[in-house]
C-alpha distance (Angstrom), angle and dihedral (degrees) to the residues before:
residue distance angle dihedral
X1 . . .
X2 3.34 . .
X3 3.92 90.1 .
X4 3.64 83.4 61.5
X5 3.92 100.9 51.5
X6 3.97 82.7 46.0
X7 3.69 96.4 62.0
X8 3.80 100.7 40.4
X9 4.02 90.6 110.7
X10 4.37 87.3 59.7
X11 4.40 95.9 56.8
X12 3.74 127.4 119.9
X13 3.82 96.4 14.6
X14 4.25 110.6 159.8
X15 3.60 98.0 -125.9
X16 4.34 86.3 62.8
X17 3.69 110.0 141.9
X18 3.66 123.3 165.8
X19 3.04 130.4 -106.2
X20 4.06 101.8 -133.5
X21 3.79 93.7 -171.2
X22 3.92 88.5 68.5
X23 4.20 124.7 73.1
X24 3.84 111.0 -75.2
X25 4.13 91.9 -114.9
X26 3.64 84.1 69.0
X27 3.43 97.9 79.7
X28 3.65 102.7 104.0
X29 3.63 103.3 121.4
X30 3.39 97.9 -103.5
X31 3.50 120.4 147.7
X32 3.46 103.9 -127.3
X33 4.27 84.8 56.5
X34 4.06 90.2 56.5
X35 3.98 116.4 103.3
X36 3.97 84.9 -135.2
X37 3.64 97.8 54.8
X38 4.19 112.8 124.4
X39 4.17 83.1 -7.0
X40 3.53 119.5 118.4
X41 3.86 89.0 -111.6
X42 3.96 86.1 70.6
X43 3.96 113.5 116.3
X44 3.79 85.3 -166.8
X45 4.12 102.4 42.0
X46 3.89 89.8 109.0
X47 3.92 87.8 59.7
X48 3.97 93.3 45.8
X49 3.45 92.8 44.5
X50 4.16 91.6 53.4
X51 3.73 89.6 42.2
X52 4.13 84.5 59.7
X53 3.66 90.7 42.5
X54 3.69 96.6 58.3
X55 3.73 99.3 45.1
X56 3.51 103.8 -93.7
């Protein structure tokens, strides 16, 4: 849960694909649920990566 409340800021983006090896009710758009997220195929990793840098 607290994963979730963490992450609210990185919903919704446009480049949201699924991440089919998790549990269909997943698939919220989150960014933590996308098969690109923290992959080198991420358009936003530099912003993730930051956002783990500073704390958050």
């Amino acid at each position: 849960m607290d994963d979730e409340v963490s992450d609210d800021e990185f919903i919704g983006y446009p480049c949201f694909e699924f991440n089919t090896a998790l549990a269909p009710d997943r698939n919220d758009t989150r960014c933590v649920h996308c098969r690109k997220y923290l992959t080198v195929q991420c358009e936003y990793l530099e912003q993730f990566l930051e956002d783990d840098l500073d704390g958050g």
